[in-house]
TIDO-248171 format. One line per field, with one value per residue (C-alpha): residue number from 0; residue in one letter; x negated, y negated, z negated. Coordinates in nm, 4 decimals. Each point is the difference from the previous one (the first is absolute). Layout:
// TIDO-248171
seq = NUM, ...
type = a, ...
px = X, ...
py = Y, ...
pz = Z, ...
//
This chain:
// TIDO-248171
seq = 0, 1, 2, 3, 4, 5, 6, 7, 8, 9, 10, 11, 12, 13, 14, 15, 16, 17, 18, 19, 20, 21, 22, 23, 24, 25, 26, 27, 28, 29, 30, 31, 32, 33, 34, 35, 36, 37, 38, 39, 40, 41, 42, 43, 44, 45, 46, 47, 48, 49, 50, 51, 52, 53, 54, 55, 56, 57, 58, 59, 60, 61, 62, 63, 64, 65, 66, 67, 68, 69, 70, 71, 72, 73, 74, 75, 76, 77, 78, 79, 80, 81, 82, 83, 84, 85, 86, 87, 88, 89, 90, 91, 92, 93, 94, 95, 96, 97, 98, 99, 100, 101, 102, 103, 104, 105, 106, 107, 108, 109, 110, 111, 112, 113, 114, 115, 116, 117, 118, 119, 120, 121, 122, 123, 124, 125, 126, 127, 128, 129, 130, 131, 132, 133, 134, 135, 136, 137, 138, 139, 140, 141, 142, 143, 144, 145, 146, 147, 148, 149, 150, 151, 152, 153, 154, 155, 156, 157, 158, 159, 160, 161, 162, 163, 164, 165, 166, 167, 168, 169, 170, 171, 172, 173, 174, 175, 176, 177, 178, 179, 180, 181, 182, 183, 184, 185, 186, 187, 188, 189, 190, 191, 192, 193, 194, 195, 196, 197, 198, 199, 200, 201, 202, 203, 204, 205, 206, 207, 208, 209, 210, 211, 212, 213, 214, 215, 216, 217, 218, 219, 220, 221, 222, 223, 224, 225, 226, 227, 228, 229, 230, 231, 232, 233, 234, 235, 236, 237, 238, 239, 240, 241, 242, 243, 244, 245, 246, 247, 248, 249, 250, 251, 252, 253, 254, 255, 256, 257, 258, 259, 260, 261, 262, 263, 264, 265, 266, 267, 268, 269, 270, 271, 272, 273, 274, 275, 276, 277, 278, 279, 280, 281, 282, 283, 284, 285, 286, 287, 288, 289, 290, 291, 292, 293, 294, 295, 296, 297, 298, 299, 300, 301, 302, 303, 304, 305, 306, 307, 308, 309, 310, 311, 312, 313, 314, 315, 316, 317, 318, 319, 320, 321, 322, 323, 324, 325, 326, 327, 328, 329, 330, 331, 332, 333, 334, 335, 336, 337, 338, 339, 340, 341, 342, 343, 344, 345, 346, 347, 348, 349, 350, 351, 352, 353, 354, 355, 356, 357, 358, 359, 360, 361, 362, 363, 364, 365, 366, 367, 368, 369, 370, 371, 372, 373, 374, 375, 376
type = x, x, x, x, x, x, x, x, x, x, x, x, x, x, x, x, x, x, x, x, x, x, x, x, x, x, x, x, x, x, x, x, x, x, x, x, x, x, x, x, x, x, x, x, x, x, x, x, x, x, x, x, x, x, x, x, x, x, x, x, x, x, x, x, x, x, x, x, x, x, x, x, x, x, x, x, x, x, x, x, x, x, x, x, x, x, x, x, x, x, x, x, x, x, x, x, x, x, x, x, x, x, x, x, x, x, x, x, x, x, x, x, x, x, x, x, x, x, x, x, x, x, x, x, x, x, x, x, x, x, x, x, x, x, x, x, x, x, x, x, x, x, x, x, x, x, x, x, x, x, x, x, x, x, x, x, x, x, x, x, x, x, x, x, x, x, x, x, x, x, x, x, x, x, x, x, x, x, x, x, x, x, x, x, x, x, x, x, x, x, x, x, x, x, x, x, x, x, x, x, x, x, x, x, x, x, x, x, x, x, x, x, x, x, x, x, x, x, x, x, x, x, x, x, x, x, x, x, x, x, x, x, x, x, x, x, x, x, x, x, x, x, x, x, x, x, x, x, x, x, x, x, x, x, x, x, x, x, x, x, x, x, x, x, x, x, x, x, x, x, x, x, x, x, x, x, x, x, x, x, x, x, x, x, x, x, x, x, x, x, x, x, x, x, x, x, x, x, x, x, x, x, x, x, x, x, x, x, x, x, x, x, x, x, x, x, x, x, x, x, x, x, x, x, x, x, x, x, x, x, x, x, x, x, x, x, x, x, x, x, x, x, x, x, x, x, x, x, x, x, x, x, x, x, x, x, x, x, x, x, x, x, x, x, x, x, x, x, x, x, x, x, x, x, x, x, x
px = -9.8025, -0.1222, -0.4449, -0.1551, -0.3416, -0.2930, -0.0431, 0.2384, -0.0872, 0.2709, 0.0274, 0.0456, 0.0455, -0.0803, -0.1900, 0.1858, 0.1182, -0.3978, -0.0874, 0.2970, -0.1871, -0.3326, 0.1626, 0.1665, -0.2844, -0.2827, -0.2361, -0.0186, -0.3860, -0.1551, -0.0814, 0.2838, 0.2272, 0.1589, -0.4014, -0.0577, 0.2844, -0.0882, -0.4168, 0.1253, 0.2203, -0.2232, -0.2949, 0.2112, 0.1210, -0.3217, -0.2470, -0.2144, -0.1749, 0.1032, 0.2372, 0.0076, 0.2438, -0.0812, 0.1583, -0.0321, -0.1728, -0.2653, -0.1029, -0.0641, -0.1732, -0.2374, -0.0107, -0.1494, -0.2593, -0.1017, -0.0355, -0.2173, -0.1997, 0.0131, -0.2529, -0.1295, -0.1266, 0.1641, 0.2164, 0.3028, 0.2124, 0.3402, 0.2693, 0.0819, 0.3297, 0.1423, 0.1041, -0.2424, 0.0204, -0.2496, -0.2844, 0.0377, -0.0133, -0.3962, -0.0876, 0.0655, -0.2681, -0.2237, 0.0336, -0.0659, 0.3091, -0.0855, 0.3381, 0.0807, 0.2788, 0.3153, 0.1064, 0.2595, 0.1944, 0.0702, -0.1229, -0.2726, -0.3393, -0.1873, -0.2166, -0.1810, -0.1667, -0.1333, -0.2736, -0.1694, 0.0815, -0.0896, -0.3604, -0.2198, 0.1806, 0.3105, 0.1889, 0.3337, 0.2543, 0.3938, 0.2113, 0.3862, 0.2511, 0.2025, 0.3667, -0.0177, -0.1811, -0.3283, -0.3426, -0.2015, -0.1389, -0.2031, -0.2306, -0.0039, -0.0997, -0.2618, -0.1483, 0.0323, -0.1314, -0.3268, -0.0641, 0.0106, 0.2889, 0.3618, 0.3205, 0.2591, 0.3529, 0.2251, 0.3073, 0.2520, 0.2331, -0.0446, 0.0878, 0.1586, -0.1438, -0.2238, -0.2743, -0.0738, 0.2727, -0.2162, 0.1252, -0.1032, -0.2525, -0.1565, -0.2791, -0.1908, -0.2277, 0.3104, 0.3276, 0.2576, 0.3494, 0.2240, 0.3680, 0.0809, 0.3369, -0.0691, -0.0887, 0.1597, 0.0174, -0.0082, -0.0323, -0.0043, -0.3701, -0.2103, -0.2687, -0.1947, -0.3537, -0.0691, -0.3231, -0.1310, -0.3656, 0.0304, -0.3304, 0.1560, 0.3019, -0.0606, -0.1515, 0.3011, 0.1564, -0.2105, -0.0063, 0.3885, 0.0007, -0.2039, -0.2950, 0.0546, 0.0189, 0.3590, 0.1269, -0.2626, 0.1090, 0.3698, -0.0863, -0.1857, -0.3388, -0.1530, 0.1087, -0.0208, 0.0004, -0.2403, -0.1101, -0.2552, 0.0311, 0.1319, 0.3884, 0.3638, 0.3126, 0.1230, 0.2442, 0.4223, 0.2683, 0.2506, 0.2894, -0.1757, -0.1527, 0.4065, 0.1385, -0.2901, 0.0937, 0.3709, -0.1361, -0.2842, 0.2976, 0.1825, -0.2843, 0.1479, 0.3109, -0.1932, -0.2650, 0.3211, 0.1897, -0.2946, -0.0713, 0.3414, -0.0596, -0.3672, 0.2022, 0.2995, -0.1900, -0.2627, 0.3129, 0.1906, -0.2794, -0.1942, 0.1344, 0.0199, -0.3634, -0.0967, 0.1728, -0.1321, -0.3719, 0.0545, -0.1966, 0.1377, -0.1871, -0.1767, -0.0088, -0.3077, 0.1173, -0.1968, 0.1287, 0.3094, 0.0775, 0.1809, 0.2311, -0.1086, 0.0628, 0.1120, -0.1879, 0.0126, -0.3025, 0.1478, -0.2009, -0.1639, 0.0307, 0.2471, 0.2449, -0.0407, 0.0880, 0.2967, 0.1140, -0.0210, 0.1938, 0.2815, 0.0315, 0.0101, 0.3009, 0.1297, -0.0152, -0.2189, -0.3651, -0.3150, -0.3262, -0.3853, -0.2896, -0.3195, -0.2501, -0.3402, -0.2437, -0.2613, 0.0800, 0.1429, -0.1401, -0.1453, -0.0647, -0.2239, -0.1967, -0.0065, -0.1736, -0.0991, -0.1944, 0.3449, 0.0360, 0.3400, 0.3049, 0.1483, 0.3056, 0.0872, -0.0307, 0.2335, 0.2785, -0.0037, 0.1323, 0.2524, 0.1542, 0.3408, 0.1722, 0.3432, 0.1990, -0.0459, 0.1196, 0.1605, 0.3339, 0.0183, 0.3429, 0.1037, 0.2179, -0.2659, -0.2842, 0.2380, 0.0294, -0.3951, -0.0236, 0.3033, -0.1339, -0.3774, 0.1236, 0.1895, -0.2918, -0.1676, -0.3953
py = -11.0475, 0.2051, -0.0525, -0.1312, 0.2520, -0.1713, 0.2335, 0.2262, 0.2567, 0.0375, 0.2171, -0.2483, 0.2358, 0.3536, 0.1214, 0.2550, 0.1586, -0.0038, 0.1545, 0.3102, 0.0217, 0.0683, 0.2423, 0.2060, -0.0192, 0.2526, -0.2866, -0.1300, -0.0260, -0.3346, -0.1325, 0.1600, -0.2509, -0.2293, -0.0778, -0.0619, -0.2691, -0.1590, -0.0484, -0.1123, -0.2525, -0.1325, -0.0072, -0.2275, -0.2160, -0.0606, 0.0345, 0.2612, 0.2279, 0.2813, 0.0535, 0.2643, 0.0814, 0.0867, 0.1285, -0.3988, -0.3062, 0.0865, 0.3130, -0.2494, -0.2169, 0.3230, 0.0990, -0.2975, -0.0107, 0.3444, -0.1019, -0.3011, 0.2713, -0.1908, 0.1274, -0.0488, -0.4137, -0.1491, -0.2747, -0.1011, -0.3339, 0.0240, -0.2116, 0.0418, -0.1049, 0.3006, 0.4016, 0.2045, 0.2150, -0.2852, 0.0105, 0.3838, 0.1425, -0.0924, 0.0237, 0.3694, 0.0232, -0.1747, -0.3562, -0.3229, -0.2029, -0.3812, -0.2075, -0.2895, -0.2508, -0.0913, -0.3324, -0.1795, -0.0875, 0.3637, 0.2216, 0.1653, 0.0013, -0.2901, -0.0001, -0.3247, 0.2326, 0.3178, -0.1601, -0.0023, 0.3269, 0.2019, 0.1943, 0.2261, 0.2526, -0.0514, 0.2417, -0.0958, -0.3187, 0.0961, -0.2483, -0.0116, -0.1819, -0.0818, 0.0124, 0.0808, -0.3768, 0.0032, -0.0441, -0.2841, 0.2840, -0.2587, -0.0974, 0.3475, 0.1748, -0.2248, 0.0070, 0.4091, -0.0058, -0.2236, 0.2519, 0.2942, 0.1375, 0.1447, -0.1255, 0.2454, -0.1594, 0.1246, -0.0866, 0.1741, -0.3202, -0.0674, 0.2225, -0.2283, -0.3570, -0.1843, -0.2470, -0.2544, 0.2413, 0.3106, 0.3055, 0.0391, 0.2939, -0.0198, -0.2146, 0.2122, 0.3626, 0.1585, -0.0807, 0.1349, 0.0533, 0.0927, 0.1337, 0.0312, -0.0647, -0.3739, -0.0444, -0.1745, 0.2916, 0.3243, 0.4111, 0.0129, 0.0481, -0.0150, -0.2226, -0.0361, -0.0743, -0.2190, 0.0824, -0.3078, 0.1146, 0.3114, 0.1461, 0.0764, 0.1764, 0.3006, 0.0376, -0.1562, 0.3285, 0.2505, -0.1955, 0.0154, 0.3587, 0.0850, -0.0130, 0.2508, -0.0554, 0.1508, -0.3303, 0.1274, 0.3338, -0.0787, -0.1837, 0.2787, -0.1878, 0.2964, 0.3976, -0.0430, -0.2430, -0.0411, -0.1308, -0.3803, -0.2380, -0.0938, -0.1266, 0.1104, 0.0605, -0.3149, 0.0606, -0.0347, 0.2401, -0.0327, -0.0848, -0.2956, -0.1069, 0.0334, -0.2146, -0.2589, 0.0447, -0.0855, -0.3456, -0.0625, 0.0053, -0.2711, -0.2490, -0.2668, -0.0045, 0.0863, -0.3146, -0.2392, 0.1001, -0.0019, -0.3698, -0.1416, 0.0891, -0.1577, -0.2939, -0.0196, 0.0378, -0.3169, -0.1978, 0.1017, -0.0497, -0.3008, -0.2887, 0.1957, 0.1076, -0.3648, -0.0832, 0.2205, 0.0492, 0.2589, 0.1234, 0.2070, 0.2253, -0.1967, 0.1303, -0.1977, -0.1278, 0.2614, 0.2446, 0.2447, 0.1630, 0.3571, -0.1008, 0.2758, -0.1971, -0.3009, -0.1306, -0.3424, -0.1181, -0.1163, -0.2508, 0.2344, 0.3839, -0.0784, -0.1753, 0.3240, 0.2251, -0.1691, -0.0443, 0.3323, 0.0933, -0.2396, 0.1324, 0.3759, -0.1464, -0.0800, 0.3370, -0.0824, 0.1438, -0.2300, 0.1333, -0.1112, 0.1315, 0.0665, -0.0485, -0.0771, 0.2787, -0.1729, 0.0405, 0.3229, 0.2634, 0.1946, -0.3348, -0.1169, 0.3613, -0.0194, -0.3303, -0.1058, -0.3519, -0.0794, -0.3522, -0.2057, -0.0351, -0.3021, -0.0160, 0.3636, -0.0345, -0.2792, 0.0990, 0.3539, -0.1445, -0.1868, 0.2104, 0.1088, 0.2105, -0.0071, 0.2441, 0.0410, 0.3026, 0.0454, 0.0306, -0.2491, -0.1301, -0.3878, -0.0199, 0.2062, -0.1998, -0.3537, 0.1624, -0.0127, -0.3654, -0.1146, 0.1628, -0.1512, -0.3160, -0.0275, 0.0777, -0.2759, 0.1013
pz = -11.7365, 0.2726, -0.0198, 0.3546, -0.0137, 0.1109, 0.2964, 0.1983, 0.2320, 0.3119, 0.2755, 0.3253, 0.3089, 0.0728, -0.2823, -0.1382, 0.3185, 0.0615, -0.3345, 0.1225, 0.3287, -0.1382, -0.2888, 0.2733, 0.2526, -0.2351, 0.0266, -0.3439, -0.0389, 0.1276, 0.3117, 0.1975, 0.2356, -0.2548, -0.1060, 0.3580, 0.0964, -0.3529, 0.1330, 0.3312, -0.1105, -0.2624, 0.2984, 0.1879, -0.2560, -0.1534, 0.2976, -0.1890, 0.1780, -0.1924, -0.2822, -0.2130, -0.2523, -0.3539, -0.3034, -0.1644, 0.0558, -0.3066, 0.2430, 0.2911, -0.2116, -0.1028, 0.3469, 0.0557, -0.2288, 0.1156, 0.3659, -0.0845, -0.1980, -0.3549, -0.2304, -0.3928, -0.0278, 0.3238, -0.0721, 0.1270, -0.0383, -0.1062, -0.1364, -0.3814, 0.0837, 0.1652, -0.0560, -0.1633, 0.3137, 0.1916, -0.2243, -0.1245, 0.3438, 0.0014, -0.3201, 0.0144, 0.2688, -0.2468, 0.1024, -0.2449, 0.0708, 0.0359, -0.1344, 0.1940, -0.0624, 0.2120, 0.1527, -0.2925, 0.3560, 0.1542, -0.3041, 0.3137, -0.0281, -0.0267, 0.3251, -0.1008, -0.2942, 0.2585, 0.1252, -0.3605, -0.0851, 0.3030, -0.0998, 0.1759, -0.2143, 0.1182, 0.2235, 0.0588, -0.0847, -0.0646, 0.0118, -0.0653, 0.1703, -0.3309, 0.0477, 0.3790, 0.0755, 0.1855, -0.1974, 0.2370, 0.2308, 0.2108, -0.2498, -0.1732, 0.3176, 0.1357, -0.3855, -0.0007, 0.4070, -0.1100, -0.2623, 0.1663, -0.2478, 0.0776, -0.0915, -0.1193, -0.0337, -0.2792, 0.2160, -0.2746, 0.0418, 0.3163, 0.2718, 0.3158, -0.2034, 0.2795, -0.0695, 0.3082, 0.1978, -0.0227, -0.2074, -0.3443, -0.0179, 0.3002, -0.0950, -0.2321, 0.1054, -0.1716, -0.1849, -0.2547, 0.0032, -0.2499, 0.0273, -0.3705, -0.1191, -0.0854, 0.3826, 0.2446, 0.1961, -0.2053, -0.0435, -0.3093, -0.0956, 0.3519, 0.1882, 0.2740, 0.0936, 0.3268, 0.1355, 0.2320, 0.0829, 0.2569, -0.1235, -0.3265, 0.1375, 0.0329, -0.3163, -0.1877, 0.1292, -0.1460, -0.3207, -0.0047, 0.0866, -0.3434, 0.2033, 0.2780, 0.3886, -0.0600, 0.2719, 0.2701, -0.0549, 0.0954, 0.2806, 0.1767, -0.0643, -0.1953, -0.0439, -0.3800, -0.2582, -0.3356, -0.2327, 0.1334, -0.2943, -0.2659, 0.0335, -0.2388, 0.0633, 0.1263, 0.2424, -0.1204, 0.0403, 0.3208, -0.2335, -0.1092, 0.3854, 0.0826, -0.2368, 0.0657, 0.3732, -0.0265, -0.1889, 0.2616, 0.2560, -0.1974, -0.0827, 0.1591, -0.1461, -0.3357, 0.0688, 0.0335, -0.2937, -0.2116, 0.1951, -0.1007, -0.3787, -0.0660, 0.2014, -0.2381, -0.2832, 0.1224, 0.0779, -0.2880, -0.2329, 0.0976, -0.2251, -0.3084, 0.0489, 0.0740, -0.2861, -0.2293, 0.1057, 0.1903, 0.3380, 0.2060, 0.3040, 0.2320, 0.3927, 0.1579, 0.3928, 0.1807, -0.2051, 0.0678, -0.3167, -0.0307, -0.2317, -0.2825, -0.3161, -0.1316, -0.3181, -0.2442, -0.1761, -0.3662, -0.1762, -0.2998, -0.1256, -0.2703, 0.2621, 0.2373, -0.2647, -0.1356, 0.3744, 0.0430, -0.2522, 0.0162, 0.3819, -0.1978, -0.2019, 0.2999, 0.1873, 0.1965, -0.0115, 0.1198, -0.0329, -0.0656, 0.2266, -0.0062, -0.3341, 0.1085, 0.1152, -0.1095, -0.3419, -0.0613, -0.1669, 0.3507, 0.1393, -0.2930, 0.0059, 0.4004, -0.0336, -0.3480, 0.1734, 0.1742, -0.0225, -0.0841, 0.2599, -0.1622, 0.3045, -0.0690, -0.3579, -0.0025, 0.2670, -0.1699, -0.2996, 0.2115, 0.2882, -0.0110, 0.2806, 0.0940, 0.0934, 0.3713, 0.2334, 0.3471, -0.0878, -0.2654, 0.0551, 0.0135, -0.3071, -0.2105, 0.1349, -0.1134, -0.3405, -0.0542, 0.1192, -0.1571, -0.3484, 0.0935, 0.0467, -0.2922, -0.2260, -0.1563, -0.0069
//
């Protein structure tokens, strides 16, 4: 029995005949043409002021943290129920990371917590819109804009999700992308970081450029370039901004596939979960998802488990997500007085993810629901 993966990377348009183009053209270093239709179309689509590409999301997030100039005993709030990535990016600037828990309804954040966690030590809140659906960016910003701190959005699932018809990061002083090869739209390994507050631009570009004025240089703004501040090598190869390019072009059609499978699977789905105790994602009514992943919450660890591997049996491979930050190892030692998460603890156990890609076919997406639905939990 052939195996339905869990993900599938696809080439949708013009990608490789973009990826030929920049190998012939001499330009294979970074921020050539390809990187510069990629920022453009990412500026308009999001409404950033600037977007920059970068080698992944985890360098945007530490990008980031370097422009809001995160030192040794600031705090920052984060989720424990998200990538590593979110919380690592500022404690390697020295940052205490302050765990907070997620809603049990959209897995994001749970803004009615922020207010009591906010301290005069803390320096920035990241939140993550889990699974491409908005966190409740009303109350988070006026809680953030009372306190005087910034809001950087982790927008890894997200890109083209709205909340109250406005683009997903756009709210926040900066945001993340990511185009790794579980994204909706994809290079491989790649992201992007969506600058929102002009006065931070154009040091986002000499913090990209390992820390020179390289960017100024080029433009004819200075003879040379040096070394200013501190920065890395952030910037990704041509190849990689051409490929992303020839899926940027296709978004649409990507968005609607990717719509029409979180659909079938709801439809598909919904009386076996109802019958069996099982929730499935829930999109609030302001909220235009992005259609990155479609998950079921099973009701205990030992149920998850076997589920997953009587899918495996199957062919057909479902996944867990994240463990909670909180209490890992580096979590534990980044905050030893971390306090409990009980929603993340609980969903961790419970989350499984189906297998969801772009050019998941009908008949192989009927053969995970019809093998689903025919297991008795």
């Amino acid at each position: 029995m052939e195996t339905i993966p869990f993900n599938w990377p696809a080439v949708i348009g013009r990608e490789l005949e973009y990826v030929a183009q920049a190998a012939a053209s001499g330009h294979l270093a970074g921020d050539g043409p390809f990187t510069k239709k990629c920022e453009a179309l990412l500026q308009q689509h999001t409404g950033a002021g600037r977007a920059l590409l970068t080698t992944s999301c985890t360098h945007a997030l530490e990008m980031a943290a370097l422009l809001l100039d995160i030192r040794p005993g600031d705090e920052v709030i984060v989720p424990s129920f998200t990538f590593v990535s979110t919380a690592n990016a500022f404690v390697l600037r020295g940052a205490k990371p302050v765990f907070i828990d997620v809603r049990p309804d959209t897995l994001n954040v749970d803004e009615r917590q922020l207010a009591g966690m906010i301290s005069p030590s803390t320096k920035a809140i990241v939140i993550v819109h889990y699974a491409g659906v908005a966190c409740e960016m009303d109350a988070i910003m006026e809680m953030a804009n009372r306190a005087g701190v910034p809001v950087i959005e982790d927008n890894a699932h997200g890109l083209f999700g709205r909340y109250k018809g406005r683009p997903l990061g756009s709210f926040g002083t900066m945001a993340t992308l990511s185009f790794h090869d579980t994204k909706n739209v994809t290079c491989g390994e790649g992201g992007a970081l969506l600058v929102n507050n002009p006065e931070l631009v154009a040091r986002a570009e000499i913090l990209r450029e390992k820390g020179t004025n390289r960017s100024r240089f080029f433009r004819g703004q200075v003879d040379k370039y040096t070394w200013v501040d501190l920065g890395s090598s952030y910037i990704p190869s041509e190849l990689l901004a051409a490929f992303l390019l020839g899926q940027l072009e296709q978004f649409q059609s990507i968005q609607a596939r990717r719509r029409c499978v979180f659909e079938t699977y709801a439809t598909g789905l919904a009386s076996w979960a109802q019958a069996h105790g099982v929730i499935l994602p829930h999109v609030p009514t302001d909220c235009e998802p992005a259609w990155h992943m479609f998950y079921l919450l099973l009701p205990r660890l030992d149920v998850r488990q076997r589920f997953i591997a009587q899918l495996k049996a199957q062919s057909i491979h479902s996944v867990f997500h994240y463990l909670p930050l909180h209490l890992a190892p580096m979590g534990v030692a980044s905050n030893p007085s971390s306090g409990r998460c009980p929603v993340t603890e609980d969903v961790s156990d419970r989350l499984v993810r189906l297998p969801f890609f772009t050019t998941m076919t009908s008949s192989d997406q009927s053969r995970v629901i019809d093998a689903i639905t025919s297991l008795r939990l």
